[in-house]
C-alpha positions as CSV (number, residue, x, y, z in Angstrom):
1,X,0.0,0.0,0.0
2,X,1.0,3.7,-0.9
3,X,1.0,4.2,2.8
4,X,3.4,1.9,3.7
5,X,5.9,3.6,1.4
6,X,8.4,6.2,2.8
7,X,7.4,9.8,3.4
8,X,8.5,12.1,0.9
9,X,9.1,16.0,1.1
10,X,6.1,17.9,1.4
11,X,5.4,19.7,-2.1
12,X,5.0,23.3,-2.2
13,X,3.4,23.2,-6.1
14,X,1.5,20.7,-7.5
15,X,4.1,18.9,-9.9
16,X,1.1,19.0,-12.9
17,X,-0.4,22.6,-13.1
18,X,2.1,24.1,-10.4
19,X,-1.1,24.9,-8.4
20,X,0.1,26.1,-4.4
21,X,-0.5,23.1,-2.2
22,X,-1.3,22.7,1.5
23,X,0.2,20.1,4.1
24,X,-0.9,16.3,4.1
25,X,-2.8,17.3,0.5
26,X,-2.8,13.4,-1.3
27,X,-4.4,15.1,-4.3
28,X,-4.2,18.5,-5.9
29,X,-7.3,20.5,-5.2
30,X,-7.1,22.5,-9.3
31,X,-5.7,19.3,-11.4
32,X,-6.6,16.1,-9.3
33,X,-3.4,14.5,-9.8
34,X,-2.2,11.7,-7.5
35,X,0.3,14.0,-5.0
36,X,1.3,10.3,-3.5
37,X,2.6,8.8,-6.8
38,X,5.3,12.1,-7.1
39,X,8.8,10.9,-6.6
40,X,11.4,13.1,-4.7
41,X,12.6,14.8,-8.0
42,X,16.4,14.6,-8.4
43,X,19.0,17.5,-8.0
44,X,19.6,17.8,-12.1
45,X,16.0,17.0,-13.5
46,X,17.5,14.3,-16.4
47,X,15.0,13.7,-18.9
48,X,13.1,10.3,-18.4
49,X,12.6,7.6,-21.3
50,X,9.0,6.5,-21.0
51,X,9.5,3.0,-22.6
52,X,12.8,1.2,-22.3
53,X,16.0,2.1,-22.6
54,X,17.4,5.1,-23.9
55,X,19.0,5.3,-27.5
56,X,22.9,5.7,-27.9
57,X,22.9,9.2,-28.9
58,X,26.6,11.3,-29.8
59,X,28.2,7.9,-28.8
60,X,27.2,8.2,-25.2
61,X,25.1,4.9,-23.4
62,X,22.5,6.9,-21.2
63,X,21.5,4.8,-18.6
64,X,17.5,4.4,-17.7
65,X,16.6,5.8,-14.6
66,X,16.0,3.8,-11.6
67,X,13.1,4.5,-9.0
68,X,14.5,4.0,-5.2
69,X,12.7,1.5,-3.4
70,X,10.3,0.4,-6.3
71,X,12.3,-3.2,-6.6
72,X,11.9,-3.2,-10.6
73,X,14.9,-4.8,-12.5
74,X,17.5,-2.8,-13.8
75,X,16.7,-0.7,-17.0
76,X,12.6,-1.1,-16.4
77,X,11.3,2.4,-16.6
78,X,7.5,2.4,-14.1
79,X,5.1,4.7,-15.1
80,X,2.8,6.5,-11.8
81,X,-0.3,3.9,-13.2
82,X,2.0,0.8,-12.1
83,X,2.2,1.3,-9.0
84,X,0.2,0.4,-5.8
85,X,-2.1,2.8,-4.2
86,X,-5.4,4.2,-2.7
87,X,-7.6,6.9,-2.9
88,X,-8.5,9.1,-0.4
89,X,-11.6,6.7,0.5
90,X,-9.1,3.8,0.9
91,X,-10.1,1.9,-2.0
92,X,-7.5,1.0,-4.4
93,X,-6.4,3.3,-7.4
94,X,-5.9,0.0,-9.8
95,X,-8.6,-1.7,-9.4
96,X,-10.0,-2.1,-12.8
97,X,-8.1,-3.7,-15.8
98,X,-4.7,-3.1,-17.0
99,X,-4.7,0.1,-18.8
100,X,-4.0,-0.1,-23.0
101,X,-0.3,1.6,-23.5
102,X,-0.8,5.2,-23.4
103,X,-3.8,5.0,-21.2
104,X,-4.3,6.8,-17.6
105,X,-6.2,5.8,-15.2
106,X,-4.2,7.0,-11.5
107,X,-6.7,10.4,-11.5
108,X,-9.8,10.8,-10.1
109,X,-13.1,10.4,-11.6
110,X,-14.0,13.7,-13.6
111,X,-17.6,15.3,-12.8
112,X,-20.3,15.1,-14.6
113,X,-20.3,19.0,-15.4
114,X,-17.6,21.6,-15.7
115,X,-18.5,25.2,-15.4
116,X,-18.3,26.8,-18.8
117,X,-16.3,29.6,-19.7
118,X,-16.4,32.4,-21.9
119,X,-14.6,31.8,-25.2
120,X,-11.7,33.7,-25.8
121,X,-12.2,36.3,-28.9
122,X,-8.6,35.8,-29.9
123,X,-9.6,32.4,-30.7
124,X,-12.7,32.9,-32.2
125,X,-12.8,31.4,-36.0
126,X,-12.9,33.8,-38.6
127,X,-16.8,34.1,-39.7
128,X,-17.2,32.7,-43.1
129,X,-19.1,35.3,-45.2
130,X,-23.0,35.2,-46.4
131,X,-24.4,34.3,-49.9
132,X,-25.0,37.8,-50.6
133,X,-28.7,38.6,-51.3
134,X,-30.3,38.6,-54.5
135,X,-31.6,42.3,-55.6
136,X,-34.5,43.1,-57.6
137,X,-34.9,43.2,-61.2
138,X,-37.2,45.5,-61.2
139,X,-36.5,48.4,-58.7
140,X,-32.3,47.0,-58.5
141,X,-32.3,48.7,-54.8
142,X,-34.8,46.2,-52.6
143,X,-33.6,42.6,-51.5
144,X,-35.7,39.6,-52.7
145,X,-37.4,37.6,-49.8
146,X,-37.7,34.0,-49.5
147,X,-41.1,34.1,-51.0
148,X,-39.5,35.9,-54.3
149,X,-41.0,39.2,-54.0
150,X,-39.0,42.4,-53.5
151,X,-38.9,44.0,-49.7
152,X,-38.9,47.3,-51.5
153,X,-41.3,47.4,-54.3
154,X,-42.9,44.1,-53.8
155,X,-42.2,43.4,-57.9
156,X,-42.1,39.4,-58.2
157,X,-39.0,37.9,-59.3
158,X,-38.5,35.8,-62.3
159,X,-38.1,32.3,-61.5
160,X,-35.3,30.4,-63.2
161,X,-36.8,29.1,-66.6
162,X,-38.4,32.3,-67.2
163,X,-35.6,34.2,-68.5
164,X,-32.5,31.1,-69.9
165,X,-30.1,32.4,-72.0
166,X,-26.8,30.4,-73.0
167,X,-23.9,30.2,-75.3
168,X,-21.6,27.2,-76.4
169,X,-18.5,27.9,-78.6
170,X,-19.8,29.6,-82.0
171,X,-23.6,29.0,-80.5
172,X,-26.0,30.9,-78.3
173,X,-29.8,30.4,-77.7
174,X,-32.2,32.8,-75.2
175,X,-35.7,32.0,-73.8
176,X,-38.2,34.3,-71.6
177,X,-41.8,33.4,-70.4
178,X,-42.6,36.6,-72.8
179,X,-44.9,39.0,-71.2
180,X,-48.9,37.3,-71.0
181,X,-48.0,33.4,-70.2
182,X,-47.5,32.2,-66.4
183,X,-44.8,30.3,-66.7
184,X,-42.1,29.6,-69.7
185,X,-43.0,26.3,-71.2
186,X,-40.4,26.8,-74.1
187,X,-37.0,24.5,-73.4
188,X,-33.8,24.9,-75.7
189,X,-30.3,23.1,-76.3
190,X,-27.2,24.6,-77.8
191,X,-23.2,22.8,-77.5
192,X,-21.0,22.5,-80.0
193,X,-18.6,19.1,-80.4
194,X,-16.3,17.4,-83.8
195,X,-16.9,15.1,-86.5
196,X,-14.0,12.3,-86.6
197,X,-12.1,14.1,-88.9
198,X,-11.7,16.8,-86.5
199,X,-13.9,19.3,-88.1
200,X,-16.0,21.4,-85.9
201,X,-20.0,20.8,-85.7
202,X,-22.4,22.9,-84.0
203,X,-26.2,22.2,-82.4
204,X,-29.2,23.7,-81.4
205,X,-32.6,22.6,-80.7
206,X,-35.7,24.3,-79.6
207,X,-39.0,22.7,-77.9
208,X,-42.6,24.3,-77.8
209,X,-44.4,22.8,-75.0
210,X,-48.1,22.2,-75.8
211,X,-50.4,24.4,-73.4
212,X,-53.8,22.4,-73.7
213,X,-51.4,19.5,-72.5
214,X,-50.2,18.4,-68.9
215,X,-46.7,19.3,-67.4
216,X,-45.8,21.2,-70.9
217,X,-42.7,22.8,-69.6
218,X,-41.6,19.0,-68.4
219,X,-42.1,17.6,-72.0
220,X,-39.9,20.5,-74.2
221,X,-37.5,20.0,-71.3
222,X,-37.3,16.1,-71.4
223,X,-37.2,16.6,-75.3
224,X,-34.1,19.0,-75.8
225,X,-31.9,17.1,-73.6
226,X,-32.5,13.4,-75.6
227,X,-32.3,14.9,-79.0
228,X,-29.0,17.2,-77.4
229,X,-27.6,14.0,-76.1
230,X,-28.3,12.3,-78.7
231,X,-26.3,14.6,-81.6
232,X,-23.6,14.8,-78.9
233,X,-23.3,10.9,-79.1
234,X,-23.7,10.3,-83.1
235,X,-21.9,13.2,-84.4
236,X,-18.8,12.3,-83.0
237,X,-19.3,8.7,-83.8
238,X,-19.7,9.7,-87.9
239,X,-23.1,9.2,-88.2
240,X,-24.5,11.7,-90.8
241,X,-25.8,14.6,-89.5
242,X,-29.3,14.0,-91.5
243,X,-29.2,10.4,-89.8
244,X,-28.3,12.1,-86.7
245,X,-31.0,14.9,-86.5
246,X,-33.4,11.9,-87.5
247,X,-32.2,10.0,-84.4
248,X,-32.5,12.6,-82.4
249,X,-36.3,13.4,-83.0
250,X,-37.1,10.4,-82.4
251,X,-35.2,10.3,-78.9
252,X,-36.9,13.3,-78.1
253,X,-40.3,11.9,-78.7
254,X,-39.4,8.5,-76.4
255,X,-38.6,11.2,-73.6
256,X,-42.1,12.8,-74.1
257,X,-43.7,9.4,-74.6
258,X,-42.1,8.2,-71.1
259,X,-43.7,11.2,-68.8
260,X,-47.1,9.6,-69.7
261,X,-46.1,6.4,-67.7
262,X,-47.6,7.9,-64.8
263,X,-49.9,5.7,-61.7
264,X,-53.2,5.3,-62.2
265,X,-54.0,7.4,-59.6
266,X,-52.9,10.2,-61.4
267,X,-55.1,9.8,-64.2
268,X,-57.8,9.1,-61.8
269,X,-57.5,12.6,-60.5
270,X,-57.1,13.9,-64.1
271,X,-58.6,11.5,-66.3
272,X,-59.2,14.4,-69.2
273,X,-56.2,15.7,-69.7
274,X,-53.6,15.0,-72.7
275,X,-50.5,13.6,-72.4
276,X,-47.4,15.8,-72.2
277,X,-46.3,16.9,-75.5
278,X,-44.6,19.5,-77.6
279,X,-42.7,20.3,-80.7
280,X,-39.5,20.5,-81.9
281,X,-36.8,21.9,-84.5
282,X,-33.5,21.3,-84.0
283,X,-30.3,22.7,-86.4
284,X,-26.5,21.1,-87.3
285,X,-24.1,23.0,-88.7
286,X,-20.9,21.3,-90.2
287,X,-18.3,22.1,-92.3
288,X,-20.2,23.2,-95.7
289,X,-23.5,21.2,-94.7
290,X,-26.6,22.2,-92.9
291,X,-29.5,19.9,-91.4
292,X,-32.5,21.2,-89.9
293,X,-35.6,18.4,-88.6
294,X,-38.4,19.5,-87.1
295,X,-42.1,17.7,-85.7
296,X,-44.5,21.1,-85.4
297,X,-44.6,24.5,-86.1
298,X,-41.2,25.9,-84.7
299,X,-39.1,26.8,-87.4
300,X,-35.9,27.2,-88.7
301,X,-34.8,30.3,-91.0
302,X,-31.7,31.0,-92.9
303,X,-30.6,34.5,-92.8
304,X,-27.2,35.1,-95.2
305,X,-24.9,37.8,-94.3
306,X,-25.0,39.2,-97.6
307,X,-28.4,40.7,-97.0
308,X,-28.6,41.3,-100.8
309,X,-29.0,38.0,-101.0
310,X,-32.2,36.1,-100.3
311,X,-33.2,34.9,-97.0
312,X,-35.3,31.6,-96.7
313,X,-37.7,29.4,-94.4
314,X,-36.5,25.8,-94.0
315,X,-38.8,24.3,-92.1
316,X,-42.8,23.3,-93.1
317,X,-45.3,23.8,-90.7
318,X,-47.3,21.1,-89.2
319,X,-50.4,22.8,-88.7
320,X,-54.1,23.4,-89.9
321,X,-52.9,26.5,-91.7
322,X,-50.0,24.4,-93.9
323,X,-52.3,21.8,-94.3
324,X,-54.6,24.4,-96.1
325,X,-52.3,25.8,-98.2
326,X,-50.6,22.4,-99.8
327,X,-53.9,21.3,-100.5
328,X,-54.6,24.5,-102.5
329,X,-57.8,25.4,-100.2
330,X,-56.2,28.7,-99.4
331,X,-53.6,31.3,-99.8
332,X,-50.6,31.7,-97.3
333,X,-52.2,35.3,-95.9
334,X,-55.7,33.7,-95.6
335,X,-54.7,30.5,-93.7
336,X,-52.5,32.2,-91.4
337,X,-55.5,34.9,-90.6
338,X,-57.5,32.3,-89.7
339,X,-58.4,31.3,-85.9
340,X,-57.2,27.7,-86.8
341,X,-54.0,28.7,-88.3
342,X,-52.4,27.8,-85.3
343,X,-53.9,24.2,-84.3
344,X,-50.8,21.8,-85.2
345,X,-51.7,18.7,-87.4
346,X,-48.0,16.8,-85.8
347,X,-46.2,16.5,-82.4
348,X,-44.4,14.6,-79.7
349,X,-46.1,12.7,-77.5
350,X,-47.8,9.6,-76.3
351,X,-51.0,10.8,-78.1
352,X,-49.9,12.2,-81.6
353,X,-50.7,10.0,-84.1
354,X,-47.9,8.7,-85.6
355,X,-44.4,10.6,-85.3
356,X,-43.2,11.9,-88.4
357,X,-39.3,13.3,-88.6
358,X,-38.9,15.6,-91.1
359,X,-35.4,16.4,-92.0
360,X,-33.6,18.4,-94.8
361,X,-30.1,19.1,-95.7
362,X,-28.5,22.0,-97.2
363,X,-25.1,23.6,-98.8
364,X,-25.3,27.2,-98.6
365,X,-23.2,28.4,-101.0
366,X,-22.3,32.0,-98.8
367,X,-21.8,32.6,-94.6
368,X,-24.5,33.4,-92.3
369,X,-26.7,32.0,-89.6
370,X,-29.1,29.6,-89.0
371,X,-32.2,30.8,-86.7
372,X,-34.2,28.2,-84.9
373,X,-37.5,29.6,-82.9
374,X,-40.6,29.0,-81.6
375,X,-44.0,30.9,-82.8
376,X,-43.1,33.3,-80.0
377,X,-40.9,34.8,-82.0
378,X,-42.0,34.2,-85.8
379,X,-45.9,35.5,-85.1
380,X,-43.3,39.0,-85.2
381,X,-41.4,38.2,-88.1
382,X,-42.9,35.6,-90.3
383,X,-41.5,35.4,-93.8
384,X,-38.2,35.0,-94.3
385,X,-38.2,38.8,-95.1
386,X,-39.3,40.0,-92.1
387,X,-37.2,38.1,-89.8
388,X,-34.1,38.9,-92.4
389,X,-35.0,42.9,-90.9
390,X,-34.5,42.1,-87.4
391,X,-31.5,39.6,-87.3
392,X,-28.5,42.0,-86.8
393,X,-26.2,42.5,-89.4
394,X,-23.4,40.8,-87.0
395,X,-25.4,38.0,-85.7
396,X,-22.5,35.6,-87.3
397,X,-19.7,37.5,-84.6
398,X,-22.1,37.9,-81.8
399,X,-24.6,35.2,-81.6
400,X,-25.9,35.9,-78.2
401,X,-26.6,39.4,-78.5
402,X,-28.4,38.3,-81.7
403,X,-31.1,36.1,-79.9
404,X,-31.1,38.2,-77.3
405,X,-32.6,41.5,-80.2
406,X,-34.9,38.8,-81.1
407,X,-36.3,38.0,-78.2
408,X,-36.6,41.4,-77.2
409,X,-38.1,42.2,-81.0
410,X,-41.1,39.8,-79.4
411,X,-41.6,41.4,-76.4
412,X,-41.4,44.5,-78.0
413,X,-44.3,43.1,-80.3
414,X,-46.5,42.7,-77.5
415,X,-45.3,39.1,-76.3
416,X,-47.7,37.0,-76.1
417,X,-46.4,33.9,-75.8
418,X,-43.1,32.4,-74.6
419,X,-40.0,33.4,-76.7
420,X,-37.0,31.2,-77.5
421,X,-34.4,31.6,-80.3
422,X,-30.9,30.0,-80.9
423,X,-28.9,31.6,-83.6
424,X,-26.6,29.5,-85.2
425,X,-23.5,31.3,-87.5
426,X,-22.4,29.0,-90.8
427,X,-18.9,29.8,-91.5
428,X,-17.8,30.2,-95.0
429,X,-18.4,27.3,-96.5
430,X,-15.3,25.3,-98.6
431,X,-14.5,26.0,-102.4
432,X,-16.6,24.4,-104.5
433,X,-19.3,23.8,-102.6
434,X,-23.2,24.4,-103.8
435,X,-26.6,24.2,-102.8
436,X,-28.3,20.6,-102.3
């Protein structure tokens, strides 16, 4: 027992946090280390090994230190935890199992609580800084509040889809919700990617969600990202563009087709309403070629940048009005004046009748730019005159600016349906080249 074991000098400091100590104190009042385990320290203080022997170090043998009286074999270096000993209760210090190397168990047990004190602002980690907060697009003073309304003016923002504008290598596309529609149900994809041979090839493709349908704004999203995919997957491969655009459609329409797989339940609730659907036109520019495929009546317009030259439209509408005017029934201007001109006769989605790619190649024979929009934009600029007016004269250099004139050309026009154009320049094409 620790009491059996000779006196030792009285300690004036606890030997752990050098807290003053009183006489006949076994453990230190601050700290709660074990005041009866503290050896009489030595004259010279030599630094202790705390397992086994010392190293040879500058060709001198250090010896390992040797408690007095503690009986261990020379060279055995005891740490405080292996030594008898009792608490100041009487029960014994070592009681439970050998500690793991390392491992203390000679102090008292700690409380279940420790006052808390106040954190020192030295300390204090650096505040990381706040998202600042979004300002309004109408009034550009008041902040936006998590309900999407202005503090200041109380304008409602935008929401995300509503205004889209983007721009890949040569191409750029921009939507808005335009200026009498709820929501935008237009959807768009532009990129750019290479044809085996190395030669550059650009895409765009632009989706009309069908109002009277369900989720609209789901099906033109769901279709420009499987025909996008899909021309970024073929083109690269060598699959003609034609063949690619072709492939593409018909992607577009499986991913339309596929958000009609919905529980019964659903249709329970809404047993009258259509399917998702919308249309699509889509454009690939290559070196010297152009392809254009289209199900609906979003088009796609080539603008030259000789403007002395002709523009043209490149896509046929699928609609009552077109329908009217191959069968000879009606002129262009009558057909499109009437309230039906609109209805389309072709579409993707699980209900149209039978989905009908049309595709069309072309060799312009002169640069300029492809323009691939919705009726948000050509019910402002129908012929291929019209819309030749409003592209810019340096749409080819600065695509983006391009579709963002046209969009604002709709707006401008009163806006009454959601807007989205992608503008698409067609480099010079090679020597020799000529129209298909």
């Amino acid at each position: 027992m620790m009491s059996q074991m000779p006196q030792q000098a009285a300690l004036s400091k606890c030997p752990s946090c050098t807290e003053p100590l009183e006489s006949g104190d076994l453990f230190c009042g601050a700290c709660g280390y074990d005041l009866s385990v503290v050896p009489v320290p030595p004259q010279d203080h030599p630094t202790l090994t705390m397992a086994g022997s010392a190293a040879p170090e500058d060709g001198v043998d250090w010896p390992a230190p040797e408690p007095a009286g503690s009986g261990s074999t020379p060279g055995e270096v005891l740490l405080p935890a292996d030594l008898p000993g009792t608490d100041s209760g009487g029960k014994s210090l070592h009681a439970q199992e050998p500690a793991a190397p390392g491992v203390r168990f000679d102090r008292p047990p700690e409380p279940d609580e420790y006052p808390l004190q106040a954190p020192d602002p030295r300390a204090a980690a650096p505040a990381v800084p706040e998202e600042p907060q979004p300002v309004c697009v109408a009034c550009r003073a008041g902040q936006v509040d998590s309900d999407g309304y202005c503090e200041n003016c109380g304008h409602a923002q935008p929401r995300e889809r509503d205004h889209m504008e983007r721009e890949s290598g040569p191409v750029a596309a921009v939507s808005d919700r335009g200026l009498r529609h709820h929501r935008n149900e237009d959807a768009f994809t532009v990129d750019h990617t290479a044809l085996p041979d190395g030669s550059p090839a650009t895409l765009a493709i632009v989706c009309d969600g069908v109002s009277s349908a369900t989720r609209p704004d789901e099906a033109s999203a769901a279709a420009a990202q499987a025909a996008g995919d899909t021309l970024l997957a073929a083109l690269p491969r060598g699959t003609h563009p034609q063949q690619a655009m072709h492939e593409a459609i018909v992607a577009a329409a499986q991913a339309v087709n596929a958000l009609a797989e919905e529980p019964a339940s659903a249709r329970e609730h809404a047993p009258h309403q259509n399917a998702p659907a919308c249309t699509i036109v889509g454009a690939v520019v290559t070196s010297g070629l152009l392809v254009v495929g289209w199900v609906g009546d979003s088009r796609a317009y080539w603008v030259p940048a000789d403007r002395g030259a002709p523009a043209a439209r490149l896509t046929e509408d699928d609609s009552w009005a077109a329908q009217m005017v191959a069968a000879g029934l009606m002129n262009e201007a009558e057909a499109y004046a009437d309230e039906r001109a609109h209805a389309i006769t072709g579409w993707l989605g699980a209900d149209a009748y039978e989905l009908e790619p049309h595709t069309a190649s072309f060799k312009p024979d002169r640069p300029g730019v492809v323009v691939v929009c919705t009726d948000g934009l050509w019910n402002y600029a129908e012929t291929a005159e019209e819309m030749s007016e409003v592209v810019p004269a340096d749409a080819a250099e600065r695509p983006l600016h391009s579709a963002r004139v046209l969009v604002g050309h709709a707006l401008d026009g009163g806006g009454h349906d959601n807007v989205t154009v992608a503008v698409v320049p067609f480099p010079a094409p090679p020597q020799g080249a000529g129209s298909a």
